[in-house]
C-alpha positions as CSV (number, residue, x, y, z in Angstrom):
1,X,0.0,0.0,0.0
2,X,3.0,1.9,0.9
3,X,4.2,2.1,-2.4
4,X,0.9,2.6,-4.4
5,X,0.2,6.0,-2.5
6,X,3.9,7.2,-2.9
7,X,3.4,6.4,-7.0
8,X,0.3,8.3,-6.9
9,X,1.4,11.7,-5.1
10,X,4.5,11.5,-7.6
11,X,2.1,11.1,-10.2
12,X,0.1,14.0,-9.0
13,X,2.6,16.0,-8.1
14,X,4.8,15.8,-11.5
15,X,1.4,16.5,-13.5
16,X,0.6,19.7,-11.4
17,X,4.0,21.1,-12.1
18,X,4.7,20.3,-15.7
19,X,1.0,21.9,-15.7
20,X,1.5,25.2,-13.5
21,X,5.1,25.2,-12.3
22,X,7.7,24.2,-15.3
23,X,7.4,26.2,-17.9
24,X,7.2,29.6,-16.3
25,X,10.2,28.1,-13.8
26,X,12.0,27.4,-16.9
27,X,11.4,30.3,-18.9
28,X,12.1,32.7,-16.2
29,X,15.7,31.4,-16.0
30,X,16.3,31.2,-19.7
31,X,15.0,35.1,-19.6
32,X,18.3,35.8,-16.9
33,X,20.6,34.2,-19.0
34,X,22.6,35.7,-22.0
35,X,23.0,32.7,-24.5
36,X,25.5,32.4,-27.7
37,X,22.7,30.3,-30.6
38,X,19.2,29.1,-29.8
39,X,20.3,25.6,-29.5
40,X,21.4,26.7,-26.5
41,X,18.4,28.2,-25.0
42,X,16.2,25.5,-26.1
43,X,18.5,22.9,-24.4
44,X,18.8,24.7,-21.1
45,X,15.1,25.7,-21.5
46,X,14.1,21.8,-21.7
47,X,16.6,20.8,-19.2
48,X,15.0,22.7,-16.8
49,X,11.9,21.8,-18.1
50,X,12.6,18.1,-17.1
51,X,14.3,19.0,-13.9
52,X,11.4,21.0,-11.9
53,X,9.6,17.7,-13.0
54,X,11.7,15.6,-11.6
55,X,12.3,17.5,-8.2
56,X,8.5,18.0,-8.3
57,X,7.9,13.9,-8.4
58,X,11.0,13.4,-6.0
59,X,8.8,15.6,-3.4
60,X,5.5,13.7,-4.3
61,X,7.1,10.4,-3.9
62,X,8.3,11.7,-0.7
63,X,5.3,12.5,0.7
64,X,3.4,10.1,-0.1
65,X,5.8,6.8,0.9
66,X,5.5,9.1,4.6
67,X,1.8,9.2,4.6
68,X,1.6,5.8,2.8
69,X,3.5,4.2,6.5
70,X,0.4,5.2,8.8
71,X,-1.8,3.3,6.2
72,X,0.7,0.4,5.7
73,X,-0.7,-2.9,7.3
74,X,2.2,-4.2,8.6
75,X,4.2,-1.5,10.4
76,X,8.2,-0.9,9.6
77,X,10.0,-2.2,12.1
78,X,12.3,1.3,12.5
């Protein structure tokens, strides 16, 4: 059970920041930045992209696998 609620608040979580939280994240640091050809931009701009993502479903995962311990039927033994 543990792991089925930590999966689904990294779900959630991932979806409501490539949704609301990426993009302008993403573009607002590509707007600071001075860049030499467009390849560049675009490459930072989807690296960033991917990596508020991926912090975003880290913290989801997080959450949920400690929530998903007082619903776990057999206890850790910690």
């Amino acid at each position: 059970m543990r792991y089925l609620v930590a999966m689904i608040f990294a779900a959630t979580f991932a979806a409501v920041a490539t949704v609301f939280l990426a993009t302008p994240v993403a573009s607002w640091v590509v707007d600071k930045m001075k860049f030499d050809s467009p390849d560049q931009v675009a490459d930072l701009h989807s690296a960033l992209f991917m990596g508020v993502n991926l912090l975003a479903m880290l913290i989801g995962w997080t959450i949920g696998w400690a929530l998903g311990r007082s619903l776990s039927a057999t206890p850790d033994d910690d």
